[in-house]
N, C-alpha and C positions, 0 to 999 in steps of 0.2 A: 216626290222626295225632296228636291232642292232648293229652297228657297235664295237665291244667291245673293248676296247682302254687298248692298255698295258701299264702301267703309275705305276703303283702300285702290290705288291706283295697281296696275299689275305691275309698275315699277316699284312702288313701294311692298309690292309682297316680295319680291325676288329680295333689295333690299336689306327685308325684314330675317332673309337669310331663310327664307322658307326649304329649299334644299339641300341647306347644311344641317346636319345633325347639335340639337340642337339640349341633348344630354337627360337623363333620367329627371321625373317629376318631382317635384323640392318637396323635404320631408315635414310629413305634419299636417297632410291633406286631412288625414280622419280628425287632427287635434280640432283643425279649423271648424268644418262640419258638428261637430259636436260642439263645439259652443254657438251654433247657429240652430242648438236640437236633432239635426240630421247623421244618422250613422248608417253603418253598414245595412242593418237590416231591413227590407224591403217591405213596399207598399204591396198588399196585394187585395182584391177583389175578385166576386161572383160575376160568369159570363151566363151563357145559356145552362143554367145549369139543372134542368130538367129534360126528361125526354120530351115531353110536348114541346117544350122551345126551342129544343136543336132540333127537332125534324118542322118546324116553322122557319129557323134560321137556314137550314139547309135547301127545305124547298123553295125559299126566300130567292137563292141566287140560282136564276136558271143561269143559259150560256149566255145569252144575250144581254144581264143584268152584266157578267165578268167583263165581258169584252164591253161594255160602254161604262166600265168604272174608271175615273180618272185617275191619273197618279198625285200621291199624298206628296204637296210642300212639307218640308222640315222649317221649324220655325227658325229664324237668322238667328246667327250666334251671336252671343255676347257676352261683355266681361261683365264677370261675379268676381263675389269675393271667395270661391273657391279655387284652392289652390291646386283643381284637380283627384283624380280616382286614388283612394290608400294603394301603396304596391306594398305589399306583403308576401308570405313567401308565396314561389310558385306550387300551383297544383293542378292538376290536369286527371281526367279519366278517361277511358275509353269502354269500359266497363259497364254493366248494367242494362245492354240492352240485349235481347233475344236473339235476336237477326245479325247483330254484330260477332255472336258468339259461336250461334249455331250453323250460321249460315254462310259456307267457305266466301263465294263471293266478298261479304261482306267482311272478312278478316283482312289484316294487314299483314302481308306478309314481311318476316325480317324485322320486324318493329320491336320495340323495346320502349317499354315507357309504365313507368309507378304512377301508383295511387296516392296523393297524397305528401307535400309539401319537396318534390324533386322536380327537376328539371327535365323537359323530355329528351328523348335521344332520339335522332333524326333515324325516320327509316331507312333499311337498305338500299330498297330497291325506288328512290326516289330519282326521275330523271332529269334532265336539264332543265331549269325553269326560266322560259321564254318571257320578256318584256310585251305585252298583249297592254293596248291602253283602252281597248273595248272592242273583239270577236266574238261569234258565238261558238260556243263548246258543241264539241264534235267528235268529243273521243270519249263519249260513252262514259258507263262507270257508275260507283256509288250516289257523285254527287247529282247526276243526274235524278235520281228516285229521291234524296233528301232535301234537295231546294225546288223551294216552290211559290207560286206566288199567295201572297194573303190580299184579303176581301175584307172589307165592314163596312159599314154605315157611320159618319161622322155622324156629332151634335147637330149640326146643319143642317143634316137630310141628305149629302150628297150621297154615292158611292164611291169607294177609293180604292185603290191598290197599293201595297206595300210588295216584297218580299221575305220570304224566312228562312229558316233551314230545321229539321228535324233532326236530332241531337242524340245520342246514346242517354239513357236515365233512370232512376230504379222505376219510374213505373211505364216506362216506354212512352210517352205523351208527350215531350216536350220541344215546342217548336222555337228556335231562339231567332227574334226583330229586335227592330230600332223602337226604343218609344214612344216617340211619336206615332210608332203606328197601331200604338193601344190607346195612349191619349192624348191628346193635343187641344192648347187653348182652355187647359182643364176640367175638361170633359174628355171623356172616356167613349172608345167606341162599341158600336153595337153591332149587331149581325158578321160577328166574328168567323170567317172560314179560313182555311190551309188547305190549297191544292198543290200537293208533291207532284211535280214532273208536268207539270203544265203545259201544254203542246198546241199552241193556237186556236184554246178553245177544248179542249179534249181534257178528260179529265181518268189519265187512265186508274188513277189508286185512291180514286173517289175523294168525296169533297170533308171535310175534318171539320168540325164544330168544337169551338170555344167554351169549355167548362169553366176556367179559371184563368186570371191576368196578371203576371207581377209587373213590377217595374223597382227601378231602386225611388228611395227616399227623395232624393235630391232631383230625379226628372219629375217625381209629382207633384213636388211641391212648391218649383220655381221653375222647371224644364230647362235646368241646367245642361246644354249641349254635350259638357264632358259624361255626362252621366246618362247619353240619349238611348237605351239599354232595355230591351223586356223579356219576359220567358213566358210563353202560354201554352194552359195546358189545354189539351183537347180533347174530346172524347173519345172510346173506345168506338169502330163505324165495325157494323157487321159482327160483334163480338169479337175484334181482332182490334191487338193498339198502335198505334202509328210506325214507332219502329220496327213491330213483328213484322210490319209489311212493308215498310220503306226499306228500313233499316235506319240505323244513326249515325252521324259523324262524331267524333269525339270533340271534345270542349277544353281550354285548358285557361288559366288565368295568372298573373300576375309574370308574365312571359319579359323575356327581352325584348326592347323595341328594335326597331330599325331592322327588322328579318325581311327574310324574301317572303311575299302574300299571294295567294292568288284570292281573289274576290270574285266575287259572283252575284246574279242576282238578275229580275226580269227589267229591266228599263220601258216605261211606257209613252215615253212625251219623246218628243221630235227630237234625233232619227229614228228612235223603235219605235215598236207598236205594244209591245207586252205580251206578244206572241213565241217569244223565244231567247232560250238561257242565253246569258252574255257574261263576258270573263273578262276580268283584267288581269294582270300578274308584275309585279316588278318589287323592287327593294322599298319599304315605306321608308319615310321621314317624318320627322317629330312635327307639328305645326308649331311655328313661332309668330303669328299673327294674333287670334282671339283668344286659342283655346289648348286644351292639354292632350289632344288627338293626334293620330297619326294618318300620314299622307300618303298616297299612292297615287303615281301618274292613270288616268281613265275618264272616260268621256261618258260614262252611264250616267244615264237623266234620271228623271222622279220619275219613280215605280220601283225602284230599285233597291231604294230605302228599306235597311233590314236584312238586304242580304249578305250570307257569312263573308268573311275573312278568313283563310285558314294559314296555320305556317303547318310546314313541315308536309305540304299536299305531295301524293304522290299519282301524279298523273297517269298512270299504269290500272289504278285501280279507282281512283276517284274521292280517296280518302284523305281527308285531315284532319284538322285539330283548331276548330272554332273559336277564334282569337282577337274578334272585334266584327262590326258588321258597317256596313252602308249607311250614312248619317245626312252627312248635307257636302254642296259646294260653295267657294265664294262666286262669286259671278264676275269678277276680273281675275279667276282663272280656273274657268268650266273646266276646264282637261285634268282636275286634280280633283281626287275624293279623299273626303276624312271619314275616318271612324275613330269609336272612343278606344282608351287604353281598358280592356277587362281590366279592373286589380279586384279588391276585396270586397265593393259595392256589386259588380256583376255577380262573381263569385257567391254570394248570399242570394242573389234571386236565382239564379240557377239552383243551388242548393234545396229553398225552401220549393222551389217549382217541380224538383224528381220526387218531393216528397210529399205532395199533395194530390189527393183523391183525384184520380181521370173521371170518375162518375162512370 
């Protein structure tokens, strides 16, 4: 996941006022982008999209291919002349998927939240949210079945690992990563899989093959960090679609910064191994060093890259509201993760991603 970039002493990020809040992203991000040709709408491309090639990509990764796949570096950030993600209104769903509907578990309970350009409202029965700067989760629940770690094959030939989360969507398939862990160095990866609930090697809710890739405009076409973002879809395994069987977390975009997060995600590089969920939780902060991301105190290493963000988690049932993911660190100060701000670039690949063909 990390690539840590020497750029800065850690006196000069403290300095840099990196945990002072450091105010809303300046208006006019979309103006800039568009005259650079880059907008909202999203890049997307063909994964395995035959049965012949997801039951080749699936038998591809036995156990032993997962467990000796490395964790993905995030390429170092660096300044562009973007001014950052559009924030536009807010929107959020929870909606759209089977298992989130039908299936008690998987409902929120006391919740309150619209479809469509509001704000959400914090659920009820949400409990104390603990400062965690890297545990592993123990208290069961949704998010257990919905994050999981991802698999492909770089340009290179290596094997890699990311992390994901499986999402509420109209067509129940959509797994939401960091970009980098679809493409990186402008190639795009291959032998695409999503294994929900990943347990040191065990793969209890089978292994998900990659039908489809978006990502926004702006990570494919320069791998802009603020924009390090993707949504893929996967196939239906067994006649059954990802969230009928996982279930989903809900999604939400163009949010208020500076919220309490809990993060998630499998870490695979020294102290993990990639064998087990890890969590952090605390209040982010805005980065004031390279980029237009926000910060969370946590010590998850590369593997981890991709996995969600949520606000408004409510640890009782395991449920949130997916609000950015695992992206990179600086390396004079490992204990801190960034992820990007959702606004209205994420927003459009989620979108076109619930509405495209699972195959």
């Amino acid at each position: 996941m990390h690539r840590r970039v020497s750029l800065l002493s850690a006196i000069a990020f403290a300095l840099a006022g990196t945990l002072v809040p450091a105010g809303a992203a300046q208006a006019g991000a979309a103006a800039a982008d568009a005259a650079n040709g880059l907008g909202p709408r999203p890049v997307s491309w063909a994964a395995a999209d035959s049965q012949a090639e997801r039951r080749t990509v699936a038998q591809y990764w036995t156990a032993q291919r997962m467990l000796a796949a490395q964790p993905l570096d995030a390429p170092a950030p660096r300044r562009t002349q973007s001014r950052g993600p559009s924030e536009g209104d807010p929107w959020a769903t929870r909606g759209g998927s089977s298992a989130t509907t039908r299936r008690s578990p998987w409902t929120t309970r006391g919740a309150s939240w619209s479809v469509g350009g509001t704000t959400p409202v914090t659920t009820a029965r949400q409990s104390l949210i603990p400062n965690s700067r890297g545990l592993r989760w123990t208290d069961g629940g949704a998010v257990v079945r919905t994050t999981g770690r991802v698999f492909f094959t770089t340009a290179q030939g290596g094997n890699a690992s990311c992390s994901g989360s499986a999402v509420t969507s109209a067509n129940e398939s959509v797994v939401i990563t960091a970009g980098h862990c679809v493409k990186l160095n402008g190639a795009a990866h291959r032998n695409w899989v999503f294994v929900p609930a990943f347990d040191n090697g065990r793969r209890p809710f089978g292994t998900w093959v990659a039908s489809a890739m978006l990502t926004t405009q702006q990570w494919n076409a320069r791998e802009d960090i603020n924009f390090d973002m993707a949504a893929v879809v996967v196939a239906p395994l067994d006649g059954r679609t990802l969230t009928d069987v996982v279930g989903g977390q809900g999604i939400a975009f163009n949010q208020a910064r500076q919220r309490q997060m809990f993060a998630f995600g499998y870490p695979a590089a020294e102290p993990f191994d990639g064998s087990r969920l890890i969590y952090c939780s605390g209040r982010a902060f805005n980065d004031t060093v390279m980029t237009r991301d926000q910060g969370l105190r946590c010590n998850m290493t590369g593997g981890s890259s991709g996995g969600p963000w949520f606000q408004n988690f409510d640890e009782s049932t395991g449920l949130g509201w997916l609000n950015s993911v695992n992206s990179f660190t600086y390396n004079f100060a490992p204990n801190f993760m960034f992820g990007p701000f959702f606004g209205d670039e994420a927003m459009a690949v989620y979108r076109a991603a619930q509405n495209t063909d699972a195959l």
